[in-house]
C-alpha angles and dihedrals in degrees: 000000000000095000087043082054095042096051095039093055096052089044087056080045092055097060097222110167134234114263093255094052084061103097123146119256095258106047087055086052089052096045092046089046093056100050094052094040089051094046089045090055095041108035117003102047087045094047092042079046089061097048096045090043089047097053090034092115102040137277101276090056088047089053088043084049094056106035099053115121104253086053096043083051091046083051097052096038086058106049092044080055092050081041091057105032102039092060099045093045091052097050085046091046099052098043091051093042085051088049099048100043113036100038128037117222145156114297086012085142089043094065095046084059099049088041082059092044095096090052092060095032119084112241088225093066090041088072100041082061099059088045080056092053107036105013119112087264100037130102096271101031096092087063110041094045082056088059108044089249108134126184114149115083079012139102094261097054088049086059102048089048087044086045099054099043094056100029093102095057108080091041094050095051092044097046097069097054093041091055085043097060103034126200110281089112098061101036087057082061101047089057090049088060102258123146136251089251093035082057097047100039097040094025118022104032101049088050093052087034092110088038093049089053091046084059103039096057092049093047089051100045090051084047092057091036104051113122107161106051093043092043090063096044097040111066094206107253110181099243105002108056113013115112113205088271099047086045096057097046081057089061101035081059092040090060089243088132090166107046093045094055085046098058082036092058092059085069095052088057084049090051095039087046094054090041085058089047102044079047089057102041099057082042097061091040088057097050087053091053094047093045090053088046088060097042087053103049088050087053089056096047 
């Protein structure tokens, strides 16, 4: 067993690599020039496009662009709905990630699939839904008509179809590290005496907390950045209804190319912001697990 331990380890010393990591030269090169050249073409020359058009005429016409009332108004009116919808779909996401991965229970596998349907669903119908719930026409219209509650071509229309199409997001990114790290923790708790809230808040949350930002930024970004469900619920009131993306198809239609690229480009700092923040968080989760790797192997020896 010594000499097995002895020549393993200076196999693993030696840095040979695994068979399938044995590609010629040329065809890592390839592979690693497609895909640039994939991602420069798709993402990064669209992306630079939007930022060149929107400055085109000068600073002073990009900060008109984007301080005139109806944008200042898109503005407001976006970040009130991902006020409104982050919170509520991070409360919704860890509570169904807990669920789902820490007790066992009736339609457990029916609620991971309603928690995916947005993601199979088109926004776009996803709003015609709530029309054909909550329009004047709709199932519930009647009614509500009958007691001054509007929804439909109003905020809180905006919010449920924001709501739905980012709802999965949190509990997505939660439900992986909680199955990963089980529940003898807090079953050890528990047996110790310690509550259901003592457990979450000393115990569960500290443990999820890299996976709950991480969440929590891509379900904000998609809620500033829907376009199809609150196209169809908004009815697009200058002012009044029109979310950043809605306000700059107005303006893109209208032939103010400018100022269009210059509100859109609001949402590519957005992008490239929670791209920064997504980098240094799993940074700096990696750096913690690396640091617990070492401590651990310290510990051992």
């Amino acid at each position: 067993m010594a000499g097995y331990v002895t020549n393993h380890g200076a196999g693993a010393s030696t840095g040979a690599r695994p068979k399938h990591l044995t590609e010629s030269p040329v065809v890592r090169w390839l592979l690693l020039g497609v895909a640039f050249l994939f991602l420069g073409l798709v993402l990064v020359l669209p992306l630079a496009a939007v930022l060149v058009e929107a400055l085109s005429k000068g600073a002073q016409v990009y900060f008109a662009s984007i301080t005139k009332p109806d944008a200042l108004a898109a503005i407001r009116l976006t970040l009130l709905t991902a006020a409104i919808a982050v919170p509520l779909n991070t409360i919704f996401g860890v509570a169904a990630a807990w669920a789902i991965a820490k007790f066992q229970f009736k339609g457990k596998n029916l609620l991971i699939t309603l928690i995916d349907l947005p993601f199979a669903v088109s926004p776009v119908i996803s709003g015609l839904i709530f029309v054909l719930l909550f329009g004047a026409q709709g199932l519930l219209g009647p009614w509500l008509q009958s007691h001054d509650i509007k929804i439909i071509f109003a905020l809180p229309g905006i919010v449920l179809a924001t709501i739905f199409v980012t709802f999965p997001f949190v509990a997505r990114e939660l439900l992986p590290v909680m199955q990963a790290q089980g529940s003898g923790e807090e079953e050890a708790a528990a047996s110790m005496g310690a509550g259901g809230w003592r457990i979450f808040w000393k115990i569960t949350l500290p443990n999820i907390k890299w996976g709950l930002l991480y969440g929590v930024i891509l379900c904000n970004a998609r809620a500033m950045g829907e376009f199809g469900a609150v196209s169809v619920v908004s009815g697009h009131i200058r002012g009044m209804t029109n979310t950043v993306p809605l306000h700059i198809e107005i303006l893109y239609n209208e032939y103010q190319f400018t100022a269009s690229f210059a509100v859109a480009s609001l949402l590519v700092l957005l992008a490239l912001a929670t791209l920064i923040v997504k980098s240094l968080m799993e940074w700096k989760n990696r750096a913690l697990l690396a640091g617990g790797t070492k401590g651990e192997d310290a510990h051992a020896n």
